[in-house]
C-alpha positions in Angstrom: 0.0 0.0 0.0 2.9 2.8 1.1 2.9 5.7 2.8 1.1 7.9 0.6 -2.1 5.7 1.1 -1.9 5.5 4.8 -5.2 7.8 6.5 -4.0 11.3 6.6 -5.4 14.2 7.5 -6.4 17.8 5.4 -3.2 19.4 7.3 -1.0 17.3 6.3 -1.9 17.0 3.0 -2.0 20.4 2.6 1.4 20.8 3.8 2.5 18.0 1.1 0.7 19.9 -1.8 2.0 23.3 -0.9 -1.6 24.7 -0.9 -3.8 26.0 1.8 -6.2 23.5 3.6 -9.1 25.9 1.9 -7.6 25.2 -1.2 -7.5 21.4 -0.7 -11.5 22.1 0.9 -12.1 22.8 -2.7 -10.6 20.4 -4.2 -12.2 17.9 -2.0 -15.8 19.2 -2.3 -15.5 19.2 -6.2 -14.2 15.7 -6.5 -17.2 14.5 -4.1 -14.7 13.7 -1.0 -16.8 13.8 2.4 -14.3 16.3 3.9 -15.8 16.1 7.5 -14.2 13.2 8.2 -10.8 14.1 10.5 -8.8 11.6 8.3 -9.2 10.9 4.8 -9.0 7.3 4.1 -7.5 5.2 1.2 -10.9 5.7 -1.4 -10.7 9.7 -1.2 -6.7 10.0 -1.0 -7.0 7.9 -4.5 -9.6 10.5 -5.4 -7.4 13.3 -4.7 -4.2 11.5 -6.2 -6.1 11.2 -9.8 -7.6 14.5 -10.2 -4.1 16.3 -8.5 -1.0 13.7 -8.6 0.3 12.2 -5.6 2.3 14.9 -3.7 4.6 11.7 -2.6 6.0 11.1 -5.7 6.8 14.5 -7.0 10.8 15.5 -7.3 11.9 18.3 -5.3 
C-alpha cells in the first residue's frame, strides 16, 4: 500500500501539496470527497491523487 495511502489528515496533505487547507476544501468538495471526516481514508486519498497527482511522488 505505502505511505502515501496511509489515512491522513487535510493538514497534512496540505502541507505535502503546498496549498492552503481551503484550497484542498475545494478540491475535495469538487471531487465529491466527504471532507468532515478528520482523516481521509485510502478511497478519497486515490480520489485526490487522480484529479491532482500524488504529492509523494513528485521530485523536489
Amino acid at each position: 500500500m505505502g505511505y502515501a495511502y496511509l489515512p491522513k489528515t487535510r493538514k497534512e496533505l496540505a502541507e505535502a501539496y503546498g496549498i492552503s487547507r481551503k484550497t484542498l476544501l475545494r478540491w475535495l468538495r469538487a471531487l465529491g470527497v466527504p471532507a468532515d471526516r478528520k482523516l481521509l481514508t485510502e478511497s478519497c486519498l486515490r480520489k485526490l491523487y487522480a484529479a491532482h497527482g500524488n504529492p509523494y511522488e513528485r521530485q523536489p
